[in-house]
C-alpha positions as CSV (number, residue, x, y, z in Angstrom):
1,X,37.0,26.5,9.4
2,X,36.6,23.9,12.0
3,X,33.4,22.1,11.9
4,X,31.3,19.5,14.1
5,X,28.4,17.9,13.0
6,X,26.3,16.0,15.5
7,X,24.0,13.4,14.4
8,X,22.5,10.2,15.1
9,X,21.5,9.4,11.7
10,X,25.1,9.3,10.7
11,X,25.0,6.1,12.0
12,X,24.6,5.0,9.0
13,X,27.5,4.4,6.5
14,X,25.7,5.2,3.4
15,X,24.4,8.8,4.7
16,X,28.2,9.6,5.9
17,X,28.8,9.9,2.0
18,X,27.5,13.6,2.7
19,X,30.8,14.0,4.9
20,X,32.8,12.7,2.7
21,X,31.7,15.7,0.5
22,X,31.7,18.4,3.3
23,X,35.2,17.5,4.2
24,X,36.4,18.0,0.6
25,X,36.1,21.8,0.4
26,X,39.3,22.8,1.1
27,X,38.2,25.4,4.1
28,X,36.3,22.6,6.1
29,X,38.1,20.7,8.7
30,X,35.0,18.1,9.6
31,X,34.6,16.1,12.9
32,X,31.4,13.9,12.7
33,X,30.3,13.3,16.2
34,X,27.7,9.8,16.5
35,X,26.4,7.9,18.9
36,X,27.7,4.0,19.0
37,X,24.4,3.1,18.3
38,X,20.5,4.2,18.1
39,X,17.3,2.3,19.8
40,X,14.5,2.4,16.9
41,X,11.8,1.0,19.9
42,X,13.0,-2.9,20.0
43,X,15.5,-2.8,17.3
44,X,19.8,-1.3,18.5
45,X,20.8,-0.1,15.4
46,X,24.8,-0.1,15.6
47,X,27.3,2.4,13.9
48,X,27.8,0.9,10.4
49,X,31.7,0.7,10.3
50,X,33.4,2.6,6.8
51,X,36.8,4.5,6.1
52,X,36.4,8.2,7.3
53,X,37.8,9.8,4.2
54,X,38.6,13.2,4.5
55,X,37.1,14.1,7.9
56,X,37.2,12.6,11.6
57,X,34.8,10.0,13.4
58,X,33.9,10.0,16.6
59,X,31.5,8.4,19.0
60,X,30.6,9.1,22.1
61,X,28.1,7.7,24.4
62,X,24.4,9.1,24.4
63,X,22.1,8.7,27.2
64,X,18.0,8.8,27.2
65,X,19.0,6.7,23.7
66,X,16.6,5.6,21.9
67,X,14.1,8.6,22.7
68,X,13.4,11.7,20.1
69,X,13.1,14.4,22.3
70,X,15.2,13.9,25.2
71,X,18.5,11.7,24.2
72,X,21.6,13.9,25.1
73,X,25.6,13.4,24.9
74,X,26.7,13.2,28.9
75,X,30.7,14.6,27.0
76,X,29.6,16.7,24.5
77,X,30.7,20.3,26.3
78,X,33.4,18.7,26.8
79,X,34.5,17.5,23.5
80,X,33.5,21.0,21.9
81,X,35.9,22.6,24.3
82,X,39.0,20.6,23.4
83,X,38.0,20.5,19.6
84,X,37.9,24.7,19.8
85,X,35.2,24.5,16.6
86,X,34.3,27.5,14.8
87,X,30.5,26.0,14.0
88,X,28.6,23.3,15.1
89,X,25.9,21.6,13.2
90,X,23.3,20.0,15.4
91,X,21.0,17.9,13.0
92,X,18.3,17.4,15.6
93,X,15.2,19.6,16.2
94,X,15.1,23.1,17.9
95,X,12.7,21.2,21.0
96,X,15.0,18.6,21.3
97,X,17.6,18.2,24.4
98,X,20.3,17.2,22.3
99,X,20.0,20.7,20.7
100,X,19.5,23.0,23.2
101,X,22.7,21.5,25.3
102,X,24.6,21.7,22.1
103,X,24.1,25.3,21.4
104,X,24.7,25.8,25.1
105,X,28.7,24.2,25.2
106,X,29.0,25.9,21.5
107,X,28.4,29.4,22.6
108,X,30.6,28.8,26.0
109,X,33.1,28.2,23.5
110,X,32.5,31.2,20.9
111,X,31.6,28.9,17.9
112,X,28.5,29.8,15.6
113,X,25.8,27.2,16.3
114,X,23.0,25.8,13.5
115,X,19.9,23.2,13.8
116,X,18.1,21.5,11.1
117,X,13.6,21.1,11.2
118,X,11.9,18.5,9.1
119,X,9.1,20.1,11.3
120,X,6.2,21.4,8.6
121,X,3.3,21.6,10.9
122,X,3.0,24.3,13.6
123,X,3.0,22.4,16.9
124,X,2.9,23.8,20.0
125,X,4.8,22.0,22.7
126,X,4.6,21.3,26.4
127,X,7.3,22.5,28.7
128,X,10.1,22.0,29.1
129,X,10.5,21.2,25.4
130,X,9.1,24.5,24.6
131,X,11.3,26.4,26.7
132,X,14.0,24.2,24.9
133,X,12.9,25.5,21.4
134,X,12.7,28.9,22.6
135,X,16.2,28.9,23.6
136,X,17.6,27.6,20.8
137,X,15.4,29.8,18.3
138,X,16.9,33.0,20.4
139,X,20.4,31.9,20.1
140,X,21.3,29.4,16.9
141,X,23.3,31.8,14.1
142,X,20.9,29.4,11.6
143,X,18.9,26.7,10.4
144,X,18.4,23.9,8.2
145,X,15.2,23.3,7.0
146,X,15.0,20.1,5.5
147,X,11.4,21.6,2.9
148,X,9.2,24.3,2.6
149,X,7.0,23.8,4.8
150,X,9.5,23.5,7.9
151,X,11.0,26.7,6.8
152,X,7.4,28.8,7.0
153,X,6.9,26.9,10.6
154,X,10.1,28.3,11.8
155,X,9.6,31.6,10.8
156,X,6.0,32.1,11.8
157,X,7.5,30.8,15.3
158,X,9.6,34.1,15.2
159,X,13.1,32.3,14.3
160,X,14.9,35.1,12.4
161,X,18.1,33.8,11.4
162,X,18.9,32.4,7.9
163,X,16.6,29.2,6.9
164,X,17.8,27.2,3.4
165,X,15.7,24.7,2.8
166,X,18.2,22.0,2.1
167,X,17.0,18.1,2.4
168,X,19.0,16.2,5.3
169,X,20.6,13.6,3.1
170,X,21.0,13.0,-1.2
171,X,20.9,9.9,-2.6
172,X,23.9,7.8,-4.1
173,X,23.1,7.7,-8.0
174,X,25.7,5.3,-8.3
175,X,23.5,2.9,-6.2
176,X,20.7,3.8,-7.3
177,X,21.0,4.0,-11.0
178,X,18.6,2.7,-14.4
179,X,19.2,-0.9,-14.5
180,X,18.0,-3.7,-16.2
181,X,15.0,-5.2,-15.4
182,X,15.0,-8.5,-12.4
183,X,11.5,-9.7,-14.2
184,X,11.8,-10.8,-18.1
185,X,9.0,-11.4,-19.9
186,X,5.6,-9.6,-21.3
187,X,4.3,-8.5,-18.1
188,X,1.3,-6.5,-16.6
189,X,1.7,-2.6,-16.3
190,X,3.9,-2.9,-12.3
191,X,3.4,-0.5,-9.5
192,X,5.1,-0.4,-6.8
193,X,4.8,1.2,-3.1
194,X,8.0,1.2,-0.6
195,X,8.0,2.5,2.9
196,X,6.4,1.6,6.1
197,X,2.4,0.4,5.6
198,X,0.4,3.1,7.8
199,X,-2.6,4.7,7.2
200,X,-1.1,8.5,6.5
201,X,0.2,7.2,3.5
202,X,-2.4,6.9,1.9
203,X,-2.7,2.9,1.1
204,X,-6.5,2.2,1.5
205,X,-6.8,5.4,-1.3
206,X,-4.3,3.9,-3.7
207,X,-6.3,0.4,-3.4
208,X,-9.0,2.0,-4.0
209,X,-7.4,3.4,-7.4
210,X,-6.1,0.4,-8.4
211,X,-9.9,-1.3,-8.2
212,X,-10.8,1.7,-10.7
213,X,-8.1,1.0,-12.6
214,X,-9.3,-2.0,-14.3
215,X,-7.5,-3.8,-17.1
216,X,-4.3,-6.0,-16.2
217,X,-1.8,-4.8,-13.8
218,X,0.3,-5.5,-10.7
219,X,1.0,-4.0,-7.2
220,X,4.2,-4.9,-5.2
221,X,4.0,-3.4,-2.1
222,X,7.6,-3.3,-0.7
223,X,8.1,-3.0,3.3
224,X,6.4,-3.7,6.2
225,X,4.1,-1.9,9.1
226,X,1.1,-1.8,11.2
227,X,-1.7,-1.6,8.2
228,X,0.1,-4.4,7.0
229,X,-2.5,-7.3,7.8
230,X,-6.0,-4.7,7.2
231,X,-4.7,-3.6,4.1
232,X,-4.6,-7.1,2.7
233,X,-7.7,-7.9,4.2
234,X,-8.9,-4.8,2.0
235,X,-7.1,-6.1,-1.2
236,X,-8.9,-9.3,-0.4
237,X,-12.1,-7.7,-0.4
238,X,-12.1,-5.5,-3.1
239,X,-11.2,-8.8,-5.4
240,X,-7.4,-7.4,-6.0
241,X,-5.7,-10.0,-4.3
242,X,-4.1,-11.9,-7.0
243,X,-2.8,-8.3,-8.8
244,X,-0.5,-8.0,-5.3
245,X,2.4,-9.1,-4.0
246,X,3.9,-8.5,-0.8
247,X,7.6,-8.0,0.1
248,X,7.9,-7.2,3.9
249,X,11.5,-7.9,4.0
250,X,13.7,-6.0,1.5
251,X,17.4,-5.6,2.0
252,X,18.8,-2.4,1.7
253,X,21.5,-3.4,-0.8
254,X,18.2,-4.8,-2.9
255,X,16.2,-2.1,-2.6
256,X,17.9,-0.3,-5.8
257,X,17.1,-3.2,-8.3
258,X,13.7,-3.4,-6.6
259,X,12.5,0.2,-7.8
260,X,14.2,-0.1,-11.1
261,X,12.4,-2.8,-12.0
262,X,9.0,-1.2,-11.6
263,X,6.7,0.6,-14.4
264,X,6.3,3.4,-11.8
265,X,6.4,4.1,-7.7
266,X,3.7,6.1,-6.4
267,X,3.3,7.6,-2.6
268,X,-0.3,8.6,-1.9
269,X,0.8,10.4,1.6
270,X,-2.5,11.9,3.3
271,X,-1.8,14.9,5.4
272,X,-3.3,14.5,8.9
273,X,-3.3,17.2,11.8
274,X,-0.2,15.5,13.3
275,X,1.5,14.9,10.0
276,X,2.2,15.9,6.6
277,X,4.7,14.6,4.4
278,X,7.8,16.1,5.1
279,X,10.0,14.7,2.0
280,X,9.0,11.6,1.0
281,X,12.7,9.6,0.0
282,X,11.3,6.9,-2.1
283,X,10.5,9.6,-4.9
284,X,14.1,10.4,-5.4
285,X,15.5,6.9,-4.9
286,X,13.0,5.9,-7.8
287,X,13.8,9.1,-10.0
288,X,17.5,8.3,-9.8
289,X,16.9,5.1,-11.0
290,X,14.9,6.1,-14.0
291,X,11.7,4.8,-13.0
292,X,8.6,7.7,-13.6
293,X,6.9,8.6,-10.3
294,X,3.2,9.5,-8.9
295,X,2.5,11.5,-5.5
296,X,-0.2,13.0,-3.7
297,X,0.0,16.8,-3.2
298,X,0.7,16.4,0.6
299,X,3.3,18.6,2.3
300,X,6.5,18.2,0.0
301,X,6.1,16.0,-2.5
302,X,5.0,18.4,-5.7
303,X,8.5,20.4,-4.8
304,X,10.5,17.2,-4.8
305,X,8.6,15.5,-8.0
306,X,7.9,19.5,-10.3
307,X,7.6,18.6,-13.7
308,X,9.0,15.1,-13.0
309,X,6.6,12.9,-12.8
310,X,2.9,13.2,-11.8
311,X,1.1,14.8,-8.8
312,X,-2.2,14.4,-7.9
313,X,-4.9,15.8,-5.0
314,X,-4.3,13.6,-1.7
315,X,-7.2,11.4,-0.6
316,X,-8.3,11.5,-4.5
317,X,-8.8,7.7,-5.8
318,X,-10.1,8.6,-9.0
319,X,-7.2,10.6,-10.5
320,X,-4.6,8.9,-8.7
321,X,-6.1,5.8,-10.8
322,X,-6.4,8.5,-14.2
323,X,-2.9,9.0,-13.6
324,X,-1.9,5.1,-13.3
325,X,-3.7,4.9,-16.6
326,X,-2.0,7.4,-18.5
327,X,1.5,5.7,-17.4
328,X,0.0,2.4,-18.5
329,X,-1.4,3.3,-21.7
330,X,1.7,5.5,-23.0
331,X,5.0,3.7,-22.4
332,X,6.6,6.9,-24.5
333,X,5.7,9.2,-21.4
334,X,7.0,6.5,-18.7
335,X,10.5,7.0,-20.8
336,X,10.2,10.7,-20.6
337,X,9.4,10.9,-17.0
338,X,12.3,8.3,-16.0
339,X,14.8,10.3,-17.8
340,X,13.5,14.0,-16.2
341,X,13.5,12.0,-13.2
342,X,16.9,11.4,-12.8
343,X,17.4,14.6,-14.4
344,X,16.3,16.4,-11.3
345,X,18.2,14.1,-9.1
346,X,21.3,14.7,-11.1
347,X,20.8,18.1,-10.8
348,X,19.0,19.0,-7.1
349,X,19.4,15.6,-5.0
350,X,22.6,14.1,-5.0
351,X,25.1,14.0,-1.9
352,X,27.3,16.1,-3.4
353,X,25.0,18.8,-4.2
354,X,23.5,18.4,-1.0
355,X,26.7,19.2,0.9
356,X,28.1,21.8,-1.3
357,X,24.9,24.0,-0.6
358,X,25.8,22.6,3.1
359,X,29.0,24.4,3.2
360,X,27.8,27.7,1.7
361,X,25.4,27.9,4.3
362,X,28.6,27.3,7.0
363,X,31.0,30.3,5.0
364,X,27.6,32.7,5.5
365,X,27.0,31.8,8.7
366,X,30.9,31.9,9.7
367,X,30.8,35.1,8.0
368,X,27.9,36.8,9.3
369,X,27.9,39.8,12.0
């Protein structure tokens, strides 16, 4: 079966680890189709070079870069009509531009067509994007739905093709693995946050925990954003500023060490009407590495965390900080809920199992009347 995937996100060398395991079923003959680079606002993220093992790169320019909704590939019906594929795999959203001229060349050319949503809340949008959506709801053979959530929005949109909820990416457990600790030493109970500092997830709450927490403890808050300056303003204030540390730039080859080395990670997301949490990342970059985990109950994070680690009600201060106690006081359960952490990774989360349930979704769709 000849295969395309087109996606942007493959821009990076450490998500192409998914292709790697697509093209090693032996029915899949994988093209990867990028652009030469993405524009995140200010910043031109460039393809990350690697070796292409098993399956072909290529790029090809993209115009309207650097915007969601309307980016396109001027040569993609072009290259889908000398590749001949029998599927393509769009991994951009139904409303997108990119999408909808996707399925468009695909079905010129006979090949089955599928999208992927990270979409969990049921937004209506203006034209044309909604004429875009509709059109590629009444013709894509499929879907990826990257949670739960996303899956019920598509369906109560009237989508009625197949819908796996399969996350877009795994993590690399040889990366990010139990390791030693960087800090040595009797040391306070560490928490740690990593991920952009805005207000949806849930920052100002988990502050507010930590000033209930009491006792001796430390908070290392590991990236960078907007809320940055208020929220240590608010540490300030509420007398926590020497139990917190700030780490606004960590490299990405650092980042495994950085959440092994931490008592617990915990991601207070806050749904909003514009936003829920649609996977939150950290949780199973944290689990692989052994270290126990505490979310809110926003959007997906009790299906990616079940039995292990803890959840807790989003926007609750009081029993995220009963939970951060019970961690602290019983170093047995920290143990227990590293090692069913990467339990669950081992089992659900890797890129391996990731694209194997990847290409059973391609041999039912290729299959399917």
């Amino acid at each position: 079966m000849r295969v395309v995937m087109i996606s942007k996100a493959l821009i990076v060398s450490t998500y192409r680890r998914k292709a790697v395991a697509i093209a090693q079923a032996a029915d899949i003959e994988l093209t990867v189709i990028v652009p030469p680079y993405w524009r995140e606002g200010t910043n031109r993220i460039a393809l990350e070079p690697s070796e292409a093992s098993g399956y072909r790169l290529l790029q090809t320019p993209m115009a309207m870069n650097g915007s969601y909704h309307t980016h396109y590939y001027p040569r993609m019906a072009r290259i889908l009509a000398d590749i001949r594929p029998d599927l393509v795999h769009i991994d951009e959203e139904p409303y997108n531009l990119a999408t909808y001229l996707a399925i468009r060349a695909a079905r010129h050319i006979g090949a089955r067509t599928l999208f992927f949503t990270w979409q969990n809340l049921n937004r209506r949008y203006p034209p044309p994007f909604c004429w875009l959506e509709r059109y590629v709801h009444q013709h894509a053979d499929g879907a990826i739905a990257g949670n739960h959530a996303a899956q019920s929005v598509l369906s109560s949109k009237g989508y009625d093709g197949p819908i796996p909820v399969i996350p877009q990416f795994g993590v690399d457990t040889d990366v990010f693995r139990p390791c030693p600790r960087l800090t040595d030493g009797d040391r306070p109970f560490t928490i740690g946050f990593a991920g952009r500092l805005v207000e949806e997830k849930g920052l100002f709450v988990l502050l507010e925990a930590l000033q209930a927490l009491g006792g001796e403890w430390q908070m290392r808050f590991l990236g960078d954003g907007p809320l940055g300056p208020a929220l240590r303003a608010r540490a300030e204030a509420l007398g926590l500023a020497r139990h917190c540390s700030w780490h606004s730039r960590i490299p990405s080859q650092e980042m495994p060490a950085a959440l092994a080395d931490l008592d617990t990670v915990v991601l207070p997301s806050l749904t909003r009407h514009n936003w829920m949490e649609q996977f939150g990342r950290v949780l199973i970059e944290a689990m692989s590495c052994g270290t126990p985990v505490v979310g809110s109950d926003s959007g997906e994070i009790p299906h990616v965390i079940d039995s292990a680690g803890l959840v807790v009600p989003e926007g609750d201060p009081s029993a995220l900080a009963q939970a951060l106690a019970r961690l602290r006081a019983n170093p047995a359960l920290r143990a227990e809920l590293g090692q069913l952490g990467r339990s669950r990774v081992l089992a659900q989360y890797t890129q391996e199992r990731i694209a194997s349930e990847t290409v059973a979704f391609y041999r039912q769709i290729a299959t399917s009347s």
